[in-house]
N, C-alpha and C positions, 0 to 999 in steps of 0.2 A: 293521444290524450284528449283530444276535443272532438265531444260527441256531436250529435248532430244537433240536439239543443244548442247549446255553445254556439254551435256555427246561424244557427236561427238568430241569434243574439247580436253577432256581428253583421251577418245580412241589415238587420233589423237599423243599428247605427250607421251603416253606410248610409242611408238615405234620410236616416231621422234629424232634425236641425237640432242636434245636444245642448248645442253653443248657447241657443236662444232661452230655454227653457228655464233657466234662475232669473230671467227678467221679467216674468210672469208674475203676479203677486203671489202664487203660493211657491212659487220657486223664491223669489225674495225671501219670504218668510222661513221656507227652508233653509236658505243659507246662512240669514242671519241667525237663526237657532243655532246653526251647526255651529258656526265660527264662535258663537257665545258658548256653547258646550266645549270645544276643543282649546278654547283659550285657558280656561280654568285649569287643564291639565297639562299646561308646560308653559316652560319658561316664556318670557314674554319676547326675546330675540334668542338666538346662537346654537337651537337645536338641528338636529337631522331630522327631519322627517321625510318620509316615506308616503307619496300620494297615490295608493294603487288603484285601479281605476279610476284615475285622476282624469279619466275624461278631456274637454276642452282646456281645461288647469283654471277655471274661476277660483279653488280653493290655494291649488298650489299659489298661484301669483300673486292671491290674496296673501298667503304666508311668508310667499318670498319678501313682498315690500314689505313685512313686519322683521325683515332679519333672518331669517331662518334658510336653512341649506333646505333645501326644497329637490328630490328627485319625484317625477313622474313618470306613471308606466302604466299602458292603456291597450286593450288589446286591438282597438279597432286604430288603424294605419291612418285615417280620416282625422281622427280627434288627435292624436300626437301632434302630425300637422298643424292644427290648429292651435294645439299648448306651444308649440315652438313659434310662431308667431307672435302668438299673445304674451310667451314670455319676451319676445323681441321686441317686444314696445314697452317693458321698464327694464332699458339695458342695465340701469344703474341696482336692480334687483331683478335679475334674471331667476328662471329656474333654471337650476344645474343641469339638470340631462331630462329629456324626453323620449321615451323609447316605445318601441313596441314591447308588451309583453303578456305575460301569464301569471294569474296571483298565484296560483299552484306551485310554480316553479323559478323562482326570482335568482336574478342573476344580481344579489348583494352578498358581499359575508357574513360570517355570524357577527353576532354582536354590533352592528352597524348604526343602529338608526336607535334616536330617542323617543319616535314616535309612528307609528304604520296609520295610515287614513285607511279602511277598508267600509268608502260609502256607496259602493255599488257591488263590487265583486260579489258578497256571498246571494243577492236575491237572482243573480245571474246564473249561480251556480246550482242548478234547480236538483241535483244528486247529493245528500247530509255527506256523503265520505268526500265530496267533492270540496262541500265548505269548509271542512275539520280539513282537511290539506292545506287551503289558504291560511286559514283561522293557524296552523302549524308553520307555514311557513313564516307568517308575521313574528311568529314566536321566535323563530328562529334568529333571523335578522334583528329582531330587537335585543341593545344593550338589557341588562340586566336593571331593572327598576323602570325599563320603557313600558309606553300603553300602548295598547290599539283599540282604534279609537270601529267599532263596529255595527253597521247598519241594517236594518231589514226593513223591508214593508211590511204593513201590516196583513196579517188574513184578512182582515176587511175592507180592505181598500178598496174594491171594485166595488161591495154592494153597498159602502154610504155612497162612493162617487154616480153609482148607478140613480139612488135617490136623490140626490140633487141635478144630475143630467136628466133624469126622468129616461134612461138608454133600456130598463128594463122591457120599452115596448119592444126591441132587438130579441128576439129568439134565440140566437147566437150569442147575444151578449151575457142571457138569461142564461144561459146554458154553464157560460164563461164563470159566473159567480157561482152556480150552484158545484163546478168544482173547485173554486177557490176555496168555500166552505169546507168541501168535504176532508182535502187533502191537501190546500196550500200549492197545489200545482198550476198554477196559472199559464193556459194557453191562450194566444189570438187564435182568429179565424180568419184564411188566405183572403184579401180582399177588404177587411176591416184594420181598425186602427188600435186595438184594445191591447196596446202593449206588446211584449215582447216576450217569450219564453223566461219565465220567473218561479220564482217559490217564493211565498208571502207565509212571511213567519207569525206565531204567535209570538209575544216576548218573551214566554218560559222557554219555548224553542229557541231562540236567541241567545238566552243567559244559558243553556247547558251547552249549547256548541262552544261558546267562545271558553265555560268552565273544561269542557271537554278537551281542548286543546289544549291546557294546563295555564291559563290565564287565572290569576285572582279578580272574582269580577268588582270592579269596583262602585257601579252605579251600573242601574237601566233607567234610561231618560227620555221619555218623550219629544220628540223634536218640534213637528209643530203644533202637536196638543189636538184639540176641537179647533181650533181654530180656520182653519184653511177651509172650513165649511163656511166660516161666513160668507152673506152676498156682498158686503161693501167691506172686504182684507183691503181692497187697493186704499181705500179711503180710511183706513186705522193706518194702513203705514205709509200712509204720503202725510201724516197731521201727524207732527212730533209729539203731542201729550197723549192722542190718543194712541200711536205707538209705542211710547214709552208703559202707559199703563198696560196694553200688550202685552208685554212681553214681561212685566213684573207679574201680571195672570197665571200665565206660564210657568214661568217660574217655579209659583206657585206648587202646582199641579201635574210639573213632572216626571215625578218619581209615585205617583198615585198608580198603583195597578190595578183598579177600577180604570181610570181613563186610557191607560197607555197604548191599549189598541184603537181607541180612535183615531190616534195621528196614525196620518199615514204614514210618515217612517219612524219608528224609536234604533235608540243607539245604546248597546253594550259598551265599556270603555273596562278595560281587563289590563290587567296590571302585569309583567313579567318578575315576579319574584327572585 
């Protein structure tokens, strides 16, 4: 079942610091969107949710101390690791299990969970039959009336981040966007740092996968908007007003599909009827 993309994916997190990366100001900014978008859509303690590539667990253990039965499942053995740690340091809201595993093929039962988190799995999964498996499986696992909650990068994520890195003087890198453009198939080059084997979605890509897998879609929402371009993010969300107006920006401008490929990731949120 895992090709050798896949397996470039997992290479790629063994050695990459995951852990670190939401402490970053556009990782901040990402998380706080997310957690502002996922809050809206469930109860505010005593759900299941479901963190599939839950990675290092910043969101599960964020959820856990909110109440919530919290399972994580990650494919890279590195990052589990480190969810079970980091859930060992609030015993008093642990996450329930930390496992190795596969979004494709989940070891839940049907009807299990009120919520599936899928904010990495599908842009890893760089084959459409590969994400409509996930995007199915979530479906499955989820009780009847759950979401899942569904992330992509954007197609353009490499050529704003190239203009404000100024990396397009890289050949390579140069090369890197003009197939992200063409097909969404984002590859690194052996030796460079330009991510990892991905598919960068448009959001109509987005909104028919997750429709595709028989989800009602309920919003497409931009996560962190234009913003994560700016040069002084750190300095809007370290000053409370001016992060608060932030993010009432945002808000804003959302669900606008003129901007929604600017952020670098927007989120499907599809309902199990």
């Amino acid at each position: 079942m895992m090709g050798n993309n896949f397996q470039n994916v997992l290479n790629f997190y063994e050695t990459y610091e995951e852990h670190s990366r939401l402490c970053k100001p556009t990782g901040q900014l990402e998380f706080e969107r997310t957690i502002d978008i996922i809050e809206r859509y469930i109860p505010e303690s005593s759900s299941t949710l479901l963190d599939i590539g839950g990675g290092t667990g910043p969101y599960s253990c964020y959820l856990a101390n909110k109440g919530h039965d919290v399972h994580l499942v990650d494919p890279v053995h590195k990052h589990v690791v480190l969810a079970q740690q980091a859930s060992e340091s609030q015993p008093e809201n642990p996450i329930l299990t930390c496992t190795v595993g596969d979004a494709r093929k989940l070891d839940f039962d049907n009807d299990f969970a009120d919520a599936v988190l899928l904010l990495g799995p599908l842009y890893h999964l760089t084959e459409r039959h590969e994400r409509i498996c996930a995007l199915r499986e979530s479906f499955r696992i989820l009780k009847a009336g759950g979401v899942v909650f569904a992330v992509g990068i954007s197609r353009f994520a490499s050529v704003l981040s190239g203009m404000i890195s100024e990396t397009f003087t890289d050949p390579d890198f140069f090369a890197i966007v003009q197939q992200d453009l063409k097909d969404g198939q984002h590859r690194n080059v052996p030796g460079k740092s330009y991510f990892t084997d991905s598919f960068f979605h448009l959001p109509s890509e987005l909104e028919e996968e997750v429709s595709e897998a028989e989800f009602r879609v309920e919003a497409m929402l931009a996560i962190e908007g234009p913003a994560w371009i700016l040069n002084n993010l750190e300095n809007h969300l370290s000053e409370r007003a001016k992060k608060q107006k932030l993010m009432q920006v945002l808000g804003l401008i959302e669900r606008d599909p003129a901007l929604m490929a600017s952020s670098l990731h927007f989120m499907a949120i599809g309902r199990k009827s």
